[in-house]
One Martini backbone bead per residue (centre of mass of N, CA, C, O) as a GRO file, in nm:
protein
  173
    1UNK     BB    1   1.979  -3.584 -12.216
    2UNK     BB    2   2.024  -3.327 -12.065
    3UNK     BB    3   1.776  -3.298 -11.918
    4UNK     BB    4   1.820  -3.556 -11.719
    5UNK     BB    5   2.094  -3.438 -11.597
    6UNK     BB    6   1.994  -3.216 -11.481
    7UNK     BB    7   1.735  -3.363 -11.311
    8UNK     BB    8   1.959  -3.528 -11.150
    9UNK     BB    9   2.094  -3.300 -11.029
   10UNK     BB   10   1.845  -3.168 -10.894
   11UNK     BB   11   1.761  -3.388 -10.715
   12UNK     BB   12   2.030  -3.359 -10.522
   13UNK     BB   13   2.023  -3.091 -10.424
   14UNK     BB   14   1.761  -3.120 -10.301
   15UNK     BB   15   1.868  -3.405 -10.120
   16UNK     BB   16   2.067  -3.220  -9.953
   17UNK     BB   17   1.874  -3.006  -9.838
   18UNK     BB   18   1.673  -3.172  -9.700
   19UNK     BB   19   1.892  -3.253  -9.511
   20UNK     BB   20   2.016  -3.009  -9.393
   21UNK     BB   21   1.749  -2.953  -9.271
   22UNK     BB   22   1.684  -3.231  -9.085
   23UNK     BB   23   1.937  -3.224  -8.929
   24UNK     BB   24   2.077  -3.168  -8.656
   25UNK     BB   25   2.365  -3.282  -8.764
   26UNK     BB   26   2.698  -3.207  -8.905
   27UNK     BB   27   2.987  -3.282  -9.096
   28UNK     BB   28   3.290  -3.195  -9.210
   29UNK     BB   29   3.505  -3.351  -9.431
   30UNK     BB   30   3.836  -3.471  -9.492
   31UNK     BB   31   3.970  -3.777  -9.620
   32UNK     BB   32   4.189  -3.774  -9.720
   33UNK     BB   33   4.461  -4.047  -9.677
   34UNK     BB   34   4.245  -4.271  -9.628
   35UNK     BB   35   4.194  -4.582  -9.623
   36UNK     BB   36   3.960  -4.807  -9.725
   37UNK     BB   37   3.974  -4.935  -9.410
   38UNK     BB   38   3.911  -4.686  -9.286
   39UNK     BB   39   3.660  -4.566  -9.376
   40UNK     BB   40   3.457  -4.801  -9.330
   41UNK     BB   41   3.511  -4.797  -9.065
   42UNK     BB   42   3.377  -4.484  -9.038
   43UNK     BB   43   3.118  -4.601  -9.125
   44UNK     BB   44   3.015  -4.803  -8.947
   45UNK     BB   45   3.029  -4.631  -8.667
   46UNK     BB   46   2.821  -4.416  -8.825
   47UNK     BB   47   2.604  -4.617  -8.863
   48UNK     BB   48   2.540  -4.737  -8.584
   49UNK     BB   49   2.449  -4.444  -8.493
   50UNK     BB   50   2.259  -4.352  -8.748
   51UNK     BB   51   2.481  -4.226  -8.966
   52UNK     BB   52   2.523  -4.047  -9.290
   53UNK     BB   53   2.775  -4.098  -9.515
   54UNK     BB   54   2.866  -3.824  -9.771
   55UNK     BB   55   2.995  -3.812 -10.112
   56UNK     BB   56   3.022  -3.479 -10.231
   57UNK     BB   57   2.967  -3.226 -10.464
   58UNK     BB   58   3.033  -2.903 -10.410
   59UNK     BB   59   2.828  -2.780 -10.608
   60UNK     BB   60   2.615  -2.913 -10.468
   61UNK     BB   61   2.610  -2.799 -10.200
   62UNK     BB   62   2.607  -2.544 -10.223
   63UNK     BB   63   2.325  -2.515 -10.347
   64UNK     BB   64   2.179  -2.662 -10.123
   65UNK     BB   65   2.294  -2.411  -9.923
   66UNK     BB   66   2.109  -2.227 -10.056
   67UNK     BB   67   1.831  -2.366 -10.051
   68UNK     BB   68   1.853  -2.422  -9.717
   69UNK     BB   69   1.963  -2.118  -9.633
   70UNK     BB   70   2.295  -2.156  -9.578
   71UNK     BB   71   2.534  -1.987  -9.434
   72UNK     BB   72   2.908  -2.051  -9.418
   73UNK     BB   73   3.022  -2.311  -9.575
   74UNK     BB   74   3.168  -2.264  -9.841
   75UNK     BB   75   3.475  -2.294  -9.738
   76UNK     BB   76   3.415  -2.607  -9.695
   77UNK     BB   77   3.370  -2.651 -10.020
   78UNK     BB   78   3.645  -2.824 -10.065
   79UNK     BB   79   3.781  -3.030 -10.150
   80UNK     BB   80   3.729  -3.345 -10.042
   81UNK     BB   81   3.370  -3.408  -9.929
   82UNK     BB   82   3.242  -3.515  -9.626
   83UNK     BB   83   2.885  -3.568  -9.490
   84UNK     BB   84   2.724  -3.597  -9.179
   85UNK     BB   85   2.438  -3.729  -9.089
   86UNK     BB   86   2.186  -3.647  -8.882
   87UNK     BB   87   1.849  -3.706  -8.716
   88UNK     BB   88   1.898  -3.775  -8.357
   89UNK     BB   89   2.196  -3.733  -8.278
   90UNK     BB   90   2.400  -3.500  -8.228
   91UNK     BB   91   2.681  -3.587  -8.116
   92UNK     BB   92   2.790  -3.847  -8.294
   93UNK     BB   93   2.911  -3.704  -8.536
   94UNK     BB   94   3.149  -3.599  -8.336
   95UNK     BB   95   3.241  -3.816  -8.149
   96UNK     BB   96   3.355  -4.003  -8.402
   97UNK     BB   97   3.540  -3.787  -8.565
   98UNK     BB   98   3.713  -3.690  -8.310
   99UNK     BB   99   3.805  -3.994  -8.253
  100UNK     BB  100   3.922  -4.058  -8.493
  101UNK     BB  101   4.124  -3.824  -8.554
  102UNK     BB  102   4.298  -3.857  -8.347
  103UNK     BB  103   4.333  -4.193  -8.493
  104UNK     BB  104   4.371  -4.021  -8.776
  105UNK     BB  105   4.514  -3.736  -8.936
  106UNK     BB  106   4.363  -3.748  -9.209
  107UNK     BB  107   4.141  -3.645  -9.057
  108UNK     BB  108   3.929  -3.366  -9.140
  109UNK     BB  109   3.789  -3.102  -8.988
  110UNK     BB  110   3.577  -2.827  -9.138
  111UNK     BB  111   3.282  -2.883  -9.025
  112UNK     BB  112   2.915  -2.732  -8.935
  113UNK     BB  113   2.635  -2.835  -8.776
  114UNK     BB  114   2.389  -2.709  -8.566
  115UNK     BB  115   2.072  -2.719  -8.538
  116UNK     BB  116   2.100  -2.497  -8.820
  117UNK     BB  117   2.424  -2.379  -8.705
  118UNK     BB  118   2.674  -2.282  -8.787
  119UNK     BB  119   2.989  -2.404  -8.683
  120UNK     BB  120   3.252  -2.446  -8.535
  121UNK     BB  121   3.518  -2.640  -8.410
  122UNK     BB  122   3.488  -2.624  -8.148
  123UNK     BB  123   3.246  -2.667  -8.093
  124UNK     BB  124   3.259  -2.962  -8.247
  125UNK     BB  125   3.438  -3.057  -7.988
  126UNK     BB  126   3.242  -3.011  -7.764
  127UNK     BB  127   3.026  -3.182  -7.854
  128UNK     BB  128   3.194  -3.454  -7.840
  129UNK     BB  129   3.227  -3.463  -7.508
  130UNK     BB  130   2.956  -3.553  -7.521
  131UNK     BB  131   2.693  -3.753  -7.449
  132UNK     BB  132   2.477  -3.955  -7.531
  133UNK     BB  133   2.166  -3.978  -7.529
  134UNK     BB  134   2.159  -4.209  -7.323
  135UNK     BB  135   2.346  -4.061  -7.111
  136UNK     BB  136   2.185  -3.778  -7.076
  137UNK     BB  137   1.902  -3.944  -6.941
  138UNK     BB  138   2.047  -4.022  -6.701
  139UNK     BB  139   2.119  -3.797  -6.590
  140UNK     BB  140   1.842  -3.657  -6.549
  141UNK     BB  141   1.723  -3.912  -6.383
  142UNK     BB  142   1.928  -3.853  -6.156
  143UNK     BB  143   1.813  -3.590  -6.073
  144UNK     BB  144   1.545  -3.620  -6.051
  145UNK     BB  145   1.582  -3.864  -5.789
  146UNK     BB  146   1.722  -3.707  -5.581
  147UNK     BB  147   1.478  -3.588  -5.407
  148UNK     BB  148   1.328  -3.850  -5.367
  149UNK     BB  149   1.572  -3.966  -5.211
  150UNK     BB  150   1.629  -3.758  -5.015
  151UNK     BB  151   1.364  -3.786  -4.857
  152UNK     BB  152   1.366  -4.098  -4.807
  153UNK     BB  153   1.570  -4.055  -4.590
  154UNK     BB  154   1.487  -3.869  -4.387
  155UNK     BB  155   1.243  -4.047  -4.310
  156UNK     BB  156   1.433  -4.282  -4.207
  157UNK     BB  157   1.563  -4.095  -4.008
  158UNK     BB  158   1.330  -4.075  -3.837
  159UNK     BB  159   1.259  -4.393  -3.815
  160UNK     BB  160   1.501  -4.450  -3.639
  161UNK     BB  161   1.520  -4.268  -3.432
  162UNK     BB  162   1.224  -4.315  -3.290
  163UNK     BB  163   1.347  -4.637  -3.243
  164UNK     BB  164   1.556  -4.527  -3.072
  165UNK     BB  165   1.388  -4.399  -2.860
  166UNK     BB  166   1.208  -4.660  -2.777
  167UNK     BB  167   1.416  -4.823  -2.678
  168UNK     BB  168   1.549  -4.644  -2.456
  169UNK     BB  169   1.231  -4.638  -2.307
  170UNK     BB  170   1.267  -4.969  -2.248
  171UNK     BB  171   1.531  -4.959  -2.068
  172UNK     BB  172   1.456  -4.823  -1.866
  173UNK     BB  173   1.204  -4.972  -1.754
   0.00000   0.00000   0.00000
């Protein structure tokens, strides 16, 4: 019995790290003063991005951090904590958490990770401002079009002016 249980407490610790490592960002929150009714709100949201929102113990936390080797995140491991995994969009989980907390005080940001490595409450607040992946990605291709739009313009514009040279040379004769 007591064998099942530490294997079970071990498997948990295992998925945890597990997590820890494959996610591009997480966050940790402490919840404690939310309404059942604002979690919810909360889980839908995070779900919605793709995020997910999990309540764990802090001890089996620490152990995780140690196995899946990140330091620093100790400090952050006490009171009530949920920790929010993205596995595909860095930015989710800070911009849907930074934009909660705004709209409800009792969610506090306690910290997180970027891409692997520990991160201040700043950088994750700087992160929260960033557009999501797919807003990135217009942004870029709207980069990469500017060079070829602004060619297709001089071109246009070399070929206005020279029909406007052949007009101009039809009314004079």
């Amino acid at each position: 019995m007591v064998k099942e249980i530490i294997a079970k407490k071990a498997a948990i610790v295992d998925e945890v790290a597990d997590k820890l490592k494959s996610s591009v960002s997480n966050v940790i929150v402490d919840y404690r003063g939310l309404t059942v009714e604002e979690v919810t709100d909360l889980r839908k949201q995070l779900r919605e991005a793709g995020v997910e929102m999990r309540v764990i113990k802090n001890t089996y936390l620490k152990r995780a951090a140690a196995k899946a080797e990140i330091e620093g995140l100790d400090d952050v491991f006490a009171g009530p904590t949920a920790v929010c995994f993205s596995e595909e969009d860095v930015t989710a989980p800070a911009r849907i958490l930074v934009k909660f907390a705004e709209d409800h005080e009792n969610l506090e940001i306690k910290g997180g990770m970027i891409e692997g490595k520990v991160s201040t409450l700043d950088e994750i607040d700087a992160l929260s401002k960033l557009p999501d992946r797919d807003g990135l990605l217009s942004m870029l291709l709207s980069v990469l079009q500017a060079p070829v739009r602004n060619f297709a313009y001089a071109v246009k514009a070399v070929a206005d002016s020279k029909d406007e040279g052949a007009d101009a040379e039809a009314d004079a004769e």
